[in-house]
MIMAR-227530 format. One record per residue (C-alpha): x, y, z. Coordinates in steps of 0.1 Angstrom, whole numbers, padded with zeros to 4 digits, always signed. Layout:
<rs>
XYZ ...
</rs>
This chain:
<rs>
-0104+2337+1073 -0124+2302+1073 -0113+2278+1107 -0092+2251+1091 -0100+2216+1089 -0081+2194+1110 -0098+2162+1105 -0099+2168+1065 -0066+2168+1070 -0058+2139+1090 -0081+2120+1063 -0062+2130+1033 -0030+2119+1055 -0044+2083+1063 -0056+2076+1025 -0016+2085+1013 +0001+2064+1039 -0023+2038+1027 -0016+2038+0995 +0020+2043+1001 +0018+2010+1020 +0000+1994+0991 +0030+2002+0971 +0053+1990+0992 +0038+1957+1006 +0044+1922+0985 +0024+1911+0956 -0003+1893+0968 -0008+1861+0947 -0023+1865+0917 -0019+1903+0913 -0003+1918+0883 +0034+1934+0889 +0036+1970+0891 +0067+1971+0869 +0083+1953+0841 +0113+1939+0861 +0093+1925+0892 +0078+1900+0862 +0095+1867+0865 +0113+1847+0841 +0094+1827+0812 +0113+1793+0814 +0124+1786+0780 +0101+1756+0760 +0112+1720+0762 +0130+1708+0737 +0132+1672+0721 +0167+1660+0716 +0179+1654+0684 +0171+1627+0668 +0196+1600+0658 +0210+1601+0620 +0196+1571+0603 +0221+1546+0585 +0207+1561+0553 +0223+1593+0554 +0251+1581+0572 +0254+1561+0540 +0253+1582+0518 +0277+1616+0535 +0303+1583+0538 +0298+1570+0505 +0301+1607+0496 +0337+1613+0513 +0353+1580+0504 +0347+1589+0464 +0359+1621+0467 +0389+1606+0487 +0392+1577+0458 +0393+1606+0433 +0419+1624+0447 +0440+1593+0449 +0436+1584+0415 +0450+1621+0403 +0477+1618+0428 +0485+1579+0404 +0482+1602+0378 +0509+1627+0387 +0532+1603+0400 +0527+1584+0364 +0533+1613+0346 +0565+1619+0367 +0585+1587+0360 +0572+1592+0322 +0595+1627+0321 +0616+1613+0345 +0628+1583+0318 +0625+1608+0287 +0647+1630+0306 +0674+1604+0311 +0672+1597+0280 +0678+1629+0265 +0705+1636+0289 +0720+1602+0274 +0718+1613+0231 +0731+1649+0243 +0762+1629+0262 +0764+1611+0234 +0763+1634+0205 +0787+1662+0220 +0809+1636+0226 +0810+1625+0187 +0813+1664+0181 +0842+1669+0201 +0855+1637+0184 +0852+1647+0151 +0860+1684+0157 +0901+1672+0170 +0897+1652+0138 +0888+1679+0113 +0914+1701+0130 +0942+1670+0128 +0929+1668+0091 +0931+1706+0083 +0966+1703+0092 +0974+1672+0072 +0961+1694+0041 +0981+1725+0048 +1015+1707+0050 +1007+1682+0022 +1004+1710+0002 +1030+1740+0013 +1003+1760+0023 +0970+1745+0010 +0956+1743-0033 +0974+1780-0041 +1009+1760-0027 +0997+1731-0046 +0996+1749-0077 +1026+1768-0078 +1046+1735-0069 +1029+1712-0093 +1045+1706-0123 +1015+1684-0135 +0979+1709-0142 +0964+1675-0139 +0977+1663-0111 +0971+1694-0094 +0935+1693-0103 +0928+1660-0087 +0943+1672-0059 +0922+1698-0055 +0892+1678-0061 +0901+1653-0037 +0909+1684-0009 +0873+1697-0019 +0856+1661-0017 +0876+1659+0014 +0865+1695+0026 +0829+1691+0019 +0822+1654+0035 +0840+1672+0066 +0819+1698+0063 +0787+1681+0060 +0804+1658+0090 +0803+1690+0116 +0770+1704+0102 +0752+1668+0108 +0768+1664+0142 +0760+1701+0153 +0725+1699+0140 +0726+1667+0163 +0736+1685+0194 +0708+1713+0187 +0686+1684+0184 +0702+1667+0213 +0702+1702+0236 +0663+1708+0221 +0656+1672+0234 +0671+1683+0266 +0653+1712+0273 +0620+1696+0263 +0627+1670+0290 +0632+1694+0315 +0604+1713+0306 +0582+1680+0309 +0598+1670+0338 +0592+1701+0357 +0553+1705+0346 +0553+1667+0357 +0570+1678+0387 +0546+1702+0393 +0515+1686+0391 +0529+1658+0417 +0537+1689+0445 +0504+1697+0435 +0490+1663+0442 +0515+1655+0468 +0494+1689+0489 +0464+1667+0483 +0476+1639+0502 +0469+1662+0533 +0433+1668+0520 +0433+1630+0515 +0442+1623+0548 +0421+1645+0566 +0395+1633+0548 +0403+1601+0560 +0402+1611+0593 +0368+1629+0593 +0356+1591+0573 +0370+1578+0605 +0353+1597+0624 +0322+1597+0610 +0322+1558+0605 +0326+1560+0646 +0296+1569+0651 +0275+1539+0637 +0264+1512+0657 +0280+1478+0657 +0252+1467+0635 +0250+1499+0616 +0286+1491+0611 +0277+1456+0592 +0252+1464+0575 +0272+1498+0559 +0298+1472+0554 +0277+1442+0536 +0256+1467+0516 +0271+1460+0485 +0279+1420+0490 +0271+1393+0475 +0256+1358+0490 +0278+1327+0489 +0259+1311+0466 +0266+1338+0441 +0304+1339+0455 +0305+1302+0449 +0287+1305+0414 +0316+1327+0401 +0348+1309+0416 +0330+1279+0392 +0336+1298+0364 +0374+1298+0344 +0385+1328+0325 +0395+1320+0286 +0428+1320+0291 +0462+1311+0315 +0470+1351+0319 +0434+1362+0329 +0430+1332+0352 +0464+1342+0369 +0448+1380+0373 +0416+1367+0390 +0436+1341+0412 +0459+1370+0425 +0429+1394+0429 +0411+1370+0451 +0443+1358+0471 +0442+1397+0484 +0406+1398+0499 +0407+1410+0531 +0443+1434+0527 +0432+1470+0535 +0425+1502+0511 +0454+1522+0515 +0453+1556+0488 +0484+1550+0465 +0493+1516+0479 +0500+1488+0452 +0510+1456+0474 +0520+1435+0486 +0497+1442+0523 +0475+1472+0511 +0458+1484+0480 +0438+1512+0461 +0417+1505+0428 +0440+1504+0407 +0471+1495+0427 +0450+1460+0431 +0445+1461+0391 +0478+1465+0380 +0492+1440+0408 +0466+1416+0394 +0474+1416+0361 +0516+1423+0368 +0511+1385+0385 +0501+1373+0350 +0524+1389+0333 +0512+1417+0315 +0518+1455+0325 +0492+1482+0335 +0500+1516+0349 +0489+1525+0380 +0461+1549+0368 +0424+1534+0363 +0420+1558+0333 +0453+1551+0317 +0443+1513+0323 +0411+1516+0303 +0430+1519+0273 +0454+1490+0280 +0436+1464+0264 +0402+1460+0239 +0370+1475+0250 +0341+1446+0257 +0304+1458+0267 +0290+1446+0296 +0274+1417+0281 +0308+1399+0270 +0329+1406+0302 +0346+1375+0313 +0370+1367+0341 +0399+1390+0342 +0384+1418+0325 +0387+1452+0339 +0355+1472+0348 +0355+1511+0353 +0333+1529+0372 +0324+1569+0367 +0321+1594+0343 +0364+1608+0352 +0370+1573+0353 +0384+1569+0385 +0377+1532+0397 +0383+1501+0385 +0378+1466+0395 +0388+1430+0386 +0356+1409+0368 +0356+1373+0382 +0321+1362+0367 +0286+1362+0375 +0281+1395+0383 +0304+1400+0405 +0340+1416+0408 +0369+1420+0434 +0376+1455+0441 +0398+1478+0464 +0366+1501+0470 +0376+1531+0492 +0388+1543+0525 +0377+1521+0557 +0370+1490+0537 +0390+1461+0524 +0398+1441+0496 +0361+1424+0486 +0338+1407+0461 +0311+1436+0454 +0285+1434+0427 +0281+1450+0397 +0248+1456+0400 +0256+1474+0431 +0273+1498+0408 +0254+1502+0375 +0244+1538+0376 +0280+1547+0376 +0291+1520+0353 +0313+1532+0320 +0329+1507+0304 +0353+1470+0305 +0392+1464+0289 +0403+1433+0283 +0436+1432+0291 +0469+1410+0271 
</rs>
């Protein structure tokens, strides 16, 4: 058996420990970890902030908001129009049925009173009046006069009951129109809160701009005085248009309210009708409906007074004072103003002439 090797040993010994120590010292700077978790952390990238919106798009996400809130409005006019409309064809109704079961009832207690009159006249009606007649002739006439008689109360109670049907048909029609019309305004009435929050997120968004972004959004569509002053020089063609454009101005500065028709706030066509209620003539408070109040002028004959619509649905309207220019109720946040046309004229569809 060969001597063992002591120092061999002690060798192999020394070279583990050192090792051993090598794994378990520090990492000296600059050497790569041994494991995967002894890395440290990549700090994330720097970031550059966001930057700022730009008065453009603020533009155009709040020009955005305010015409869908002006369209909502203007189909919640619409509902509420069509709701008085059944509403007065319903009392109307109710007031022919009144009427017309009344006159039934009336002449039924006098066809009864009448039948009677007959049946004691003669003994038991015409086969009476033939056995007691002594006179062929006389009993003839009689008869002819109880048939004439008969037939005109006959023709009495079959007019007034096919005036009832009518009048209960007229009735239920009524109802049925008021409760479509009924209807559509719960249905619009839901879209106040959509209007309203709307609204709110305008309000909130309109926060945001600066105090000069704030002008500027507001002036974007305004005039100069000299054009202002241009078009107060010029008079419409007549007293009831010239009352219109008088009232229409005397309101600059009241706020758009949705649904509002005076006397402190207005929408589009709230201001409209107002306008042209202060001269006498009626409008509904619907821009569509008010298109068709009047004779259509193009663009090149408008004159003071005139009404001018803007979109393809139809759902603004503003009062032409001359020169280009026009006072209109434009949309949430703003108030009464002079705006230009020109502003407008993609959107442009067509004038009324109201009177």
């Amino acid at each position: 058996m060969p001597p063992s090797r002591p120092v061999h040993r002690a060798g192999l010994l020394a070279a583990a420990t050192a090792v051993l120590a090598a794994l378990l010292s520090p990492t000296v700077a600059g050497a790569v970890p041994q494991t995967p978790y002894d890395r440290p952390a990549t700090p994330p990238a720097p970031t550059s902030p966001p930057a700022p919106p730009t008065l453009g798009s603020l533009t155009v996400a709040l020009d955005r908001l305010a015409d869908q809130n002006e369209a909502l409005t203007e189909k919640y006019n619409a509902a509420q129009a069509a709701v008085e409309l059944a509403q007065r064809a319903a009392e109307s109704a109710r007031r022919a049925a009144t009427e017309a079961d009344a006159a039934f009832r009336a002449a039924r207690m006098e066809f009864g009173r009448m039948v009677a009159a007959q049946y004691e006249r003669t003994s038991g009606g015409s086969t009476g009046a033939l056995l007691t007649s002594q006179n062929p002739q006389r009993y003839l006439d009689r008869l002819n006069t109880l048939t004439l008689i008969s037939t005109h109360r006959a023709n009495l109670i079959a007019k007034l009951n096919a005036t009832s049907r009518a009048a209960s048909e007229a009735r239920t029609r009524a109802a049925t129109l008021l409760a479509e019309a009924t209807s559509k305004r719960d249905a619009a009435s839901r879209q106040r809160d959509t209007i309203v929050a709307q609204s709110t997120k305008f309000r909130s968004l309109l926060a945001t701009l600066t105090l000069s972004q704030r002008q500027a959004y507001a002036n974007r569509n305004a005039p100069t005085i000299a054009q202002v002053q241009a078009a107060l020089q010029i008079r419409a063609s007549s007293a009831a248009a010239q009352k219109a454009v008088d009232f229409a101005l005397a309101q600059i500065g009241k706020p758009y309210v949705f649904a509002a028709a005076g006397p402190d706030a207005f929408d589009c066509s709230g201001l409209t009708m107002a306008a042209w209620a202060a001269a006498g003539v009626a409008l509904p408070h619907f821009a569509a409906t008010q298109y068709a109040q009047g004779r259509q002028v193009s663009q090149s004959q408008l004159q003071p007074g005139d009404l001018v619509f803007l979109y393809s649905d139809i759902h603004h309207v503003e009062l032409y004072i001359g020169n280009g220019l026009a006072v209109s109720a434009p949309q949430e946040g703003e108030d009464v103003q002079i705006v230009r046309l020109a502003a407008f004229q993609s959107d442009y569809y067509g004038a009324t002439r109201p009177g």
